[in-house]
Structure formats: structure tokens, C-alpha cells
PyMOL Python script that loads the backbone (N, CA, C, O; Angstrom):
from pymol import cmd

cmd.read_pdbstr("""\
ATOM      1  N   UNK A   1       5.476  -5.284 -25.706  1.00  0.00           N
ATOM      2  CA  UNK A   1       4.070  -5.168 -25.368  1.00  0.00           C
ATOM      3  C   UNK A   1       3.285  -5.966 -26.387  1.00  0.00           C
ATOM      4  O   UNK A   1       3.800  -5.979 -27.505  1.00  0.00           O
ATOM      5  N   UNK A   2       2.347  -6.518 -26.272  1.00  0.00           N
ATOM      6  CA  UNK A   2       1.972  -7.215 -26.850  1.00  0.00           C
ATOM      7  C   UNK A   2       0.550  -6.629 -27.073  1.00  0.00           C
ATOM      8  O   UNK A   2       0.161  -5.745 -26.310  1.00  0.00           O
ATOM      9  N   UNK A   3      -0.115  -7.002 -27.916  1.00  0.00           N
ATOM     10  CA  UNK A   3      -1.739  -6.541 -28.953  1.00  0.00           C
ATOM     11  C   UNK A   3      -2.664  -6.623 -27.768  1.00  0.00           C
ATOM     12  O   UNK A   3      -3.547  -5.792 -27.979  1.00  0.00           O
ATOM     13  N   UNK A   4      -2.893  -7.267 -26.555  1.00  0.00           N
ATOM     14  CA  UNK A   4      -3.442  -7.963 -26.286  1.00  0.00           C
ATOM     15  C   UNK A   4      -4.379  -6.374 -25.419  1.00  0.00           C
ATOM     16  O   UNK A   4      -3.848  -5.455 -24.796  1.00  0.00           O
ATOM     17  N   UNK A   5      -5.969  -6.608 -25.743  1.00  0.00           N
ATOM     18  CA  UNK A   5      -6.754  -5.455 -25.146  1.00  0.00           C
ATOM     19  C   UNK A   5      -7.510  -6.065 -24.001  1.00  0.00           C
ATOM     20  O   UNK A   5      -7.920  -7.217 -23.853  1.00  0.00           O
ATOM     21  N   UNK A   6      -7.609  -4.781 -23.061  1.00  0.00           N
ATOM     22  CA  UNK A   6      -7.923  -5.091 -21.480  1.00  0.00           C
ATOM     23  C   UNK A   6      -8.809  -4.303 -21.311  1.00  0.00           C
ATOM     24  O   UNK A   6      -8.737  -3.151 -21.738  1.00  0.00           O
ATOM     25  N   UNK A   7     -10.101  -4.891 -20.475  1.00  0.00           N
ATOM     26  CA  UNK A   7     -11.499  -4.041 -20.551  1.00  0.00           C
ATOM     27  C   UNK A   7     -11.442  -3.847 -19.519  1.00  0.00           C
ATOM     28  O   UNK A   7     -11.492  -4.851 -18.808  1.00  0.00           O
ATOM     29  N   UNK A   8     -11.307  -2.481 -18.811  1.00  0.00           N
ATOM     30  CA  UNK A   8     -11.373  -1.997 -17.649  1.00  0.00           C
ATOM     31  C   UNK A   8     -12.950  -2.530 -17.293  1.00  0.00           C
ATOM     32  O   UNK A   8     -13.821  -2.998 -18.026  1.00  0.00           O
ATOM     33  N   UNK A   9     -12.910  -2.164 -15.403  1.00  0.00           N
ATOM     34  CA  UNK A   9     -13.612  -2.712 -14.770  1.00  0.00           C
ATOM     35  C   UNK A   9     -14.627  -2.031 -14.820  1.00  0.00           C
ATOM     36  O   UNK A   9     -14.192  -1.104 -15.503  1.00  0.00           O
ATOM     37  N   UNK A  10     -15.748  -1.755 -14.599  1.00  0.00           N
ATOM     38  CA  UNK A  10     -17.021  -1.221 -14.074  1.00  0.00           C
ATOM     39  C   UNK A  10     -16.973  -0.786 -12.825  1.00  0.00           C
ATOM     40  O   UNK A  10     -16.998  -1.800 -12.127  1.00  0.00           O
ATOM     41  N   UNK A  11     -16.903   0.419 -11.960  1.00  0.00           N
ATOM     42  CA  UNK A  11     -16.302   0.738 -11.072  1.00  0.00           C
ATOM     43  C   UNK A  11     -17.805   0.418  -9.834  1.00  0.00           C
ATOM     44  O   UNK A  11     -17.732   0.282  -8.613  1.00  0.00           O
ATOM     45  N   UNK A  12     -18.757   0.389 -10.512  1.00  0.00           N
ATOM     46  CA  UNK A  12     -19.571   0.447  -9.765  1.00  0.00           C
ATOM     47  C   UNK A  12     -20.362  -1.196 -10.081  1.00  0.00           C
ATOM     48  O   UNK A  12     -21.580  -1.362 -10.026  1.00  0.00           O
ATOM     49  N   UNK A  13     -19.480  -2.154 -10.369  1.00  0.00           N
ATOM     50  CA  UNK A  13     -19.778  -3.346 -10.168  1.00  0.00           C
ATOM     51  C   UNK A  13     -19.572  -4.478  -9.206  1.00  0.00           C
ATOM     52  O   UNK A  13     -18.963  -4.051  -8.225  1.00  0.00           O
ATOM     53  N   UNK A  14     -19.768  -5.400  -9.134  1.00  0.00           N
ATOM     54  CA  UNK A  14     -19.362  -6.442  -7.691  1.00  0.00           C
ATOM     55  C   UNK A  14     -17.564  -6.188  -7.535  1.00  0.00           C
ATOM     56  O   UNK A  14     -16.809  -5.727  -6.680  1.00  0.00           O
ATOM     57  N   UNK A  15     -17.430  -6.829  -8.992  1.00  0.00           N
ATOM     58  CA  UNK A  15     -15.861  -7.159  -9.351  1.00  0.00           C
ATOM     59  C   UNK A  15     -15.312  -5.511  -9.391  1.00  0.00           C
ATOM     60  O   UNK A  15     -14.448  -5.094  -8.620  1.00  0.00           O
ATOM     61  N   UNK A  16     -15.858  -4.827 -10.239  1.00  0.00           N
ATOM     62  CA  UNK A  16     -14.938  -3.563  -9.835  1.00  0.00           C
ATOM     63  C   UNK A  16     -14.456  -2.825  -8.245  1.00  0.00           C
ATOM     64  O   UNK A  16     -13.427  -2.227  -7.930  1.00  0.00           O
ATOM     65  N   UNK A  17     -15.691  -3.171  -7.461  1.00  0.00           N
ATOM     66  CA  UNK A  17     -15.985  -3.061  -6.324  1.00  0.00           C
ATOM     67  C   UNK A  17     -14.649  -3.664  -5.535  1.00  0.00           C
ATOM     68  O   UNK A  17     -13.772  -2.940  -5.064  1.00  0.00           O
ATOM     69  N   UNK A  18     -14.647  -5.205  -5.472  1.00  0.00           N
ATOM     70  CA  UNK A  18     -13.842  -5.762  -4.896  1.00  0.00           C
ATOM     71  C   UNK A  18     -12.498  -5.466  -5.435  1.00  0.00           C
ATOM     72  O   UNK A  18     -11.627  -5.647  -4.583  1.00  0.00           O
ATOM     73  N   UNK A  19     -11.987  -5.006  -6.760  1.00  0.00           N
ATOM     74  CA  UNK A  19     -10.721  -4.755  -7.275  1.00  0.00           C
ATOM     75  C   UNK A  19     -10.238  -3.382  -6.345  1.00  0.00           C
ATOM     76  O   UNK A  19      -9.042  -3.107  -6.245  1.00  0.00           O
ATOM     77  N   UNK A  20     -11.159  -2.669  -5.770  1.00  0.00           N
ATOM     78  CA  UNK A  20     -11.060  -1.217  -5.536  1.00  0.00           C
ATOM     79  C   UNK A  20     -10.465  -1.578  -4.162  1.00  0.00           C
ATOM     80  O   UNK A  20      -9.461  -0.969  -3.791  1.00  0.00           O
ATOM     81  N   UNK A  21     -11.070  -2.620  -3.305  1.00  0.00           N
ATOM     82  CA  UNK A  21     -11.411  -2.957  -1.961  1.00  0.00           C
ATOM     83  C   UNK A  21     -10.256  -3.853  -1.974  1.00  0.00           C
ATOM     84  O   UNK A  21     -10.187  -4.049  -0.760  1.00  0.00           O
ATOM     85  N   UNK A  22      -9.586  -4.332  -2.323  1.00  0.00           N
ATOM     86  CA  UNK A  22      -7.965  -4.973  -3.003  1.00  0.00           C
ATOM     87  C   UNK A  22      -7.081  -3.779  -2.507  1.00  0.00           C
ATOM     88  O   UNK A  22      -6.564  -3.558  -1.412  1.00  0.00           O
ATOM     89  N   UNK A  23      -7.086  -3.064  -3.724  1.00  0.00           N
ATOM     90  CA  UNK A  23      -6.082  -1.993  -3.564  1.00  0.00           C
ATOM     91  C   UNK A  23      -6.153  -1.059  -2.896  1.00  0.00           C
ATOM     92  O   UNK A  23      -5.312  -0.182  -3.095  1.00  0.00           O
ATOM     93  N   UNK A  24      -7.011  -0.886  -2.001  1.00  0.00           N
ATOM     94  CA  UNK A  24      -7.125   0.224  -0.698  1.00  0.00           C
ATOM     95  C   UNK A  24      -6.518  -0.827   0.221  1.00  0.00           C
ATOM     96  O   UNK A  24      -5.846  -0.342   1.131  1.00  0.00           O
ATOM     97  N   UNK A  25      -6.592  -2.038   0.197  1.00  0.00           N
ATOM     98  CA  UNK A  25      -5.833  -2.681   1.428  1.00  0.00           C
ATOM     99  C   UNK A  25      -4.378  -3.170   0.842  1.00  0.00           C
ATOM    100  O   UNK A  25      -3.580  -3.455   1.735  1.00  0.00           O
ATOM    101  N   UNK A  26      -4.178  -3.231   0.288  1.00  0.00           N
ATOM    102  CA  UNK A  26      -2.783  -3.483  -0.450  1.00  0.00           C
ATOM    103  C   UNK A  26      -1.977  -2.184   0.250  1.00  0.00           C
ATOM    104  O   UNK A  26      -1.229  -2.269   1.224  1.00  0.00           O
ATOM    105  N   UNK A  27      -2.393  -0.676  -0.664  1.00  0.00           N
ATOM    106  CA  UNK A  27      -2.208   0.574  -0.232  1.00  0.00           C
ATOM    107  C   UNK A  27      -2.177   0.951   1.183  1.00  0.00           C
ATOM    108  O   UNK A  27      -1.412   1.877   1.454  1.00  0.00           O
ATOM    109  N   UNK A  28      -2.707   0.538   1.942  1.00  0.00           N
ATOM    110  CA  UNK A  28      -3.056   0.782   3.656  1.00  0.00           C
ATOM    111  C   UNK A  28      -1.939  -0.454   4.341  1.00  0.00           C
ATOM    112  O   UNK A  28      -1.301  -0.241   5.372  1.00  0.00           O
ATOM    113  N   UNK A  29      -1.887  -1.271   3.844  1.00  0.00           N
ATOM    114  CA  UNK A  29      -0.414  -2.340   4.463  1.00  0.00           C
ATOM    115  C   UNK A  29       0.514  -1.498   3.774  1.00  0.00           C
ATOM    116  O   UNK A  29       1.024  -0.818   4.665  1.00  0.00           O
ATOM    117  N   UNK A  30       0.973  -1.197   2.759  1.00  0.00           N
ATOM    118  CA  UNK A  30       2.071  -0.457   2.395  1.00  0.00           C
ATOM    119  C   UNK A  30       2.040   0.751   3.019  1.00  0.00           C
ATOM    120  O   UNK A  30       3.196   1.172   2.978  1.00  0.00           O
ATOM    121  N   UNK A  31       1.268   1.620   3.634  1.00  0.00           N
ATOM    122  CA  UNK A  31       1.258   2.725   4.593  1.00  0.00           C
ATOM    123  C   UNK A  31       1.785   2.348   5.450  1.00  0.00           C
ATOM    124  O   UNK A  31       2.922   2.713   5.751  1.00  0.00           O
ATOM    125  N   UNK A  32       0.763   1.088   6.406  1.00  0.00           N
ATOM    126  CA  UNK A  32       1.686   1.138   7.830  1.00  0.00           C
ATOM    127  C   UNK A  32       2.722   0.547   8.242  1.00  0.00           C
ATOM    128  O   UNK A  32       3.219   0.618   9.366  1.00  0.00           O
ATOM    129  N   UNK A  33       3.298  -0.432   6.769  1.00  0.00           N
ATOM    130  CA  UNK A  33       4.894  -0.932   6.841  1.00  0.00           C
ATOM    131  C   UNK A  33       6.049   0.455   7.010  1.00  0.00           C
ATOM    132  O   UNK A  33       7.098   0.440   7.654  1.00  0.00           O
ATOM    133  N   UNK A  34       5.351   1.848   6.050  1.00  0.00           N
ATOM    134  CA  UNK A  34       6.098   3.080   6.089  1.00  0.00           C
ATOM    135  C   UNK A  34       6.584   3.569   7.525  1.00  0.00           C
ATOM    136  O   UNK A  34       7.619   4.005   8.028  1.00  0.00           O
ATOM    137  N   UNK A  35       5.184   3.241   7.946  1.00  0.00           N
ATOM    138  CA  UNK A  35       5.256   4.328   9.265  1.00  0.00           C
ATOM    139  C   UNK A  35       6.148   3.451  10.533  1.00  0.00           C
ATOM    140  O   UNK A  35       6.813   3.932  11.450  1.00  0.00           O
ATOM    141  N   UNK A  36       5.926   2.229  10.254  1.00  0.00           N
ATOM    142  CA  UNK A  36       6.712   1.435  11.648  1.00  0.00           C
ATOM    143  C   UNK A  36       8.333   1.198  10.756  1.00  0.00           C
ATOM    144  O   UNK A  36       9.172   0.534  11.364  1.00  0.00           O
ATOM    145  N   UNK A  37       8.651   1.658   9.580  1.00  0.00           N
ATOM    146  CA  UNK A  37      10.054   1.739   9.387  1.00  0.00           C
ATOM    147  C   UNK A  37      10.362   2.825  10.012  1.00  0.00           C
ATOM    148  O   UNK A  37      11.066   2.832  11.022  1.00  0.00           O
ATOM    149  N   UNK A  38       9.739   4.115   9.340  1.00  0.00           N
ATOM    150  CA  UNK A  38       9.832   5.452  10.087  1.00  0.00           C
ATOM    151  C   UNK A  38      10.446   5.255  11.608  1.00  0.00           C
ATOM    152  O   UNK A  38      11.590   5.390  12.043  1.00  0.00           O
ATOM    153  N   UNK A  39       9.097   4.850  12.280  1.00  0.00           N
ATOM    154  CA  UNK A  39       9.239   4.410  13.603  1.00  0.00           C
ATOM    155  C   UNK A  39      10.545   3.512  14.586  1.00  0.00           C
ATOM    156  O   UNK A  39      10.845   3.712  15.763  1.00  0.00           O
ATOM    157  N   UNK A  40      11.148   2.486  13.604  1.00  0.00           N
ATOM    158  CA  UNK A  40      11.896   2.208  13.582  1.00  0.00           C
ATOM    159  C   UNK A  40      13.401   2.584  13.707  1.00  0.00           C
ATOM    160  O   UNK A  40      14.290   2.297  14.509  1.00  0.00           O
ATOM    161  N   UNK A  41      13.318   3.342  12.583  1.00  0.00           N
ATOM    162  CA  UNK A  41      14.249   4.318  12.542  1.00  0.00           C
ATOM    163  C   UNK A  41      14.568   5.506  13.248  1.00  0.00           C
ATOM    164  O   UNK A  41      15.742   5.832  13.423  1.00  0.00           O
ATOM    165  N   UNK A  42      13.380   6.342  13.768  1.00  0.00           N
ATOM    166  CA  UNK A  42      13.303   7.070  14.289  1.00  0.00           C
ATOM    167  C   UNK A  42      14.276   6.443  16.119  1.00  0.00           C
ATOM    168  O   UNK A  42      15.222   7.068  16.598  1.00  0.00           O
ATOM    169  N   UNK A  43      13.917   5.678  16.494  1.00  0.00           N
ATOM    170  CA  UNK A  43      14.142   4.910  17.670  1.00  0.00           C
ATOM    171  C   UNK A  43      15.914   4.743  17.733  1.00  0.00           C
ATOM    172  O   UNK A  43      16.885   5.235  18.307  1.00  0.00           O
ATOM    173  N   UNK A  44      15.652   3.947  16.963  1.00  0.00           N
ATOM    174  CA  UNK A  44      17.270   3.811  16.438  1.00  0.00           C
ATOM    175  C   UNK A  44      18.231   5.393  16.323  1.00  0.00           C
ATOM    176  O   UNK A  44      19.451   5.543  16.390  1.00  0.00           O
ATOM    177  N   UNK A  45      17.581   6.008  16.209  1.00  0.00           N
ATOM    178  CA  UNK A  45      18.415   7.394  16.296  1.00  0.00           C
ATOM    179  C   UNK A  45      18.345   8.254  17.134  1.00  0.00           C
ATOM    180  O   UNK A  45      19.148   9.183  17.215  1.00  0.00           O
ATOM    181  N   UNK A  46      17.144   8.036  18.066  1.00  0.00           N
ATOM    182  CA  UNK A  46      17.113   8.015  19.777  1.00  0.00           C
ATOM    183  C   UNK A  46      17.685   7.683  20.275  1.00  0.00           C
ATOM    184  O   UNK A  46      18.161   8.476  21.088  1.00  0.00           O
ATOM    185  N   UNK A  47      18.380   5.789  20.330  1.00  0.00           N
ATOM    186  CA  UNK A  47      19.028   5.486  21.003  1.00  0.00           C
ATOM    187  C   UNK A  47      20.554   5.671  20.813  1.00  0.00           C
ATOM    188  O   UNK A  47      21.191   5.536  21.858  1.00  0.00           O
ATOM    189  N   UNK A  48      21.420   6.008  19.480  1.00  0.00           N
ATOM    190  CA  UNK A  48      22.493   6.317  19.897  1.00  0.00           C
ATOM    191  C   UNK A  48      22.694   7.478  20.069  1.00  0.00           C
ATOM    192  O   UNK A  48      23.847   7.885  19.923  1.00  0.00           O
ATOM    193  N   UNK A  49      21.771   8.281  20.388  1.00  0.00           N
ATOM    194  CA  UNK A  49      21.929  10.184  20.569  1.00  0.00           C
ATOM    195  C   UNK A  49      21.692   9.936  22.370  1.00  0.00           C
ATOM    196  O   UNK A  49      21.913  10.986  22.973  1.00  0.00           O
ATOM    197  N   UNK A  50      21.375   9.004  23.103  1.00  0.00           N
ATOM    198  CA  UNK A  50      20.838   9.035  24.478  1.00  0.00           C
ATOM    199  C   UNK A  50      22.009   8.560  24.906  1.00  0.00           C
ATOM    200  O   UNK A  50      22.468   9.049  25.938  1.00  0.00           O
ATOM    201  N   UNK A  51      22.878   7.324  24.092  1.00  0.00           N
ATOM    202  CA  UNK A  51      23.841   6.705  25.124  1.00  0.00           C
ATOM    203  C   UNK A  51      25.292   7.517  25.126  1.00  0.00           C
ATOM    204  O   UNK A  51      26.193   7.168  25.888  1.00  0.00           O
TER     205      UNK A  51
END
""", "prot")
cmd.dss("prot")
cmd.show_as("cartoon", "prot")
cmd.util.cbc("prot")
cmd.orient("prot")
């Protein structure tokens, strides 16, 4: 690790704003990649329980 100091954002600034508005969509694609594996999977274990 290195010395090096990091000034958190201002949450209620442009840039903090948009950092926030980043990671709610980052977070929300990593949700619905979950749910269509789920989905995925789920299917897949439909179909060899049907045939």
C-alpha cells in the first residue's frame, strides 16, 4: 500500500453525484446478469427433469 491519500467525494456534488449514478448502474447490470444466470439455470434443470 502505498502513502498515497484519497479525498473522498462530496456526495452531494456534480462529481459525487455522477460517481453514485456509476455505481448504481454498474450494481443494477450485475443484478440482472444474476437473475438471467439464475434463469438460465433454472431452465436447464427444467429441461432435463421434462425429457
Amino acid at each position: 500500500m502505498t502513502g498515497k491519500h484519497i479525498e473522498p467525494l462530496d456526495p452531494d456534488s456534480p462529481a459525487g453525484r455522477a460517481a453514485a449514478e456509476a455505481i448504481s448502474q454498474g450494481l443494477a447490470e450485475i443484478q440482472v446478469a444474476i437473475w438471467r444466470r439464475e434463469a438460465a439455470r433454472e431452465a436447464e434443470a427444467r429441461r432435463w427433469t421434462t425429457t
